[in-house]
N, C-alpha and C positions, 0 to 999 in steps of 0.2 A: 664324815660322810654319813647320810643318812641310810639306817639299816633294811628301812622297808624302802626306799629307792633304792638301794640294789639288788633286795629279790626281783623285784619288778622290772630291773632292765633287763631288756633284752635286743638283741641285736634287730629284730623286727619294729622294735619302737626307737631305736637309736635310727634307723632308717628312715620310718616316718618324722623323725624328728629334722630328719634335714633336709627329707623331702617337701615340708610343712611351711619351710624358710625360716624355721623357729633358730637356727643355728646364725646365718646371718651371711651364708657364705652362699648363698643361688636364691631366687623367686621362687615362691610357693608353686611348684607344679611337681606334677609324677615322673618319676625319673624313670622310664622301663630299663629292666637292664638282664641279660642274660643270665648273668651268677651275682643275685642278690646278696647284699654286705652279710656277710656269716657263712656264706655255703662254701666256700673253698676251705675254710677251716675245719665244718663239718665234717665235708668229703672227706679232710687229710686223718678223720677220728680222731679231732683234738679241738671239738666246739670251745669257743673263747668260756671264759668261767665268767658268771655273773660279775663278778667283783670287777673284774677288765672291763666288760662292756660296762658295768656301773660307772668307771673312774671317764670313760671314752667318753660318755654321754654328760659329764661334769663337765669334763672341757670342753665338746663340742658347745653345750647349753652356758656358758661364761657370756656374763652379759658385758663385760668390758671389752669384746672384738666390737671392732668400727664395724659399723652397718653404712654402707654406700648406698646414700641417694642416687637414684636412677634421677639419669636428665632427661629431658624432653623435647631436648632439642634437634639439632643436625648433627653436633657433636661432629667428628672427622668422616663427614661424609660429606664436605663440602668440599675435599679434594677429589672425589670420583664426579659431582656436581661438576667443577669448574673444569676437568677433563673431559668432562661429555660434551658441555658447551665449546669447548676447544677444539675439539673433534670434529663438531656439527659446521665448526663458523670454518673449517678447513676442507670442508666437503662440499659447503655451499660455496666458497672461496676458488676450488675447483672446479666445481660445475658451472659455476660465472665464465671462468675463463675457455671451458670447454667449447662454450655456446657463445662466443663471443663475435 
């Protein structure tokens, strides 16, 4: 492990690091969140030590995790599709025979 990457980690940049999508497990956007990665350990007076967050941010940042292509398709949203059409041809199916 490299000595001046672990001064420099810190739980604020392990953060932005997977907030960033550098990590490989969510899309690059802002994650808001009430108790930010660090502060429950802080509060409990027992801040993670550089070296932890160092090794965390080693395996997070492994560039051998599969990174998943996002599709661009319909993907399984062709069963709520073919349900609505289902739905629709049984209300018009109804209403045909309502007014008949």
């Amino acid at each position: 492990m490299n000595l001046g990457a672990s001064l420099s980690s810190t739980t604020e940049r392990l953060r932005a690091d997977i907030d960033s999508g550098r990590t490989g497990d969510k899309v690059a956007a802002s994650d808001p969140s009430a108790a930010p990665l660090g502060t429950d350990d802080e509060a409990a007076g027992r801040p993670a030590s550089k070296q932890t967050v160092a090794r965390a941010r080693e395996i997070e940042l492994k560039t051998d995790q599969p990174h998943q292509a996002h599709e661009h398709g319909i993907g399984s949203a062709w069963i709520l599709i073919a349900f609505v059409a289902l739905l629709s041809l049984a209300v018009l199916a109804w209403g045909f025979m309502q007014f008949r």
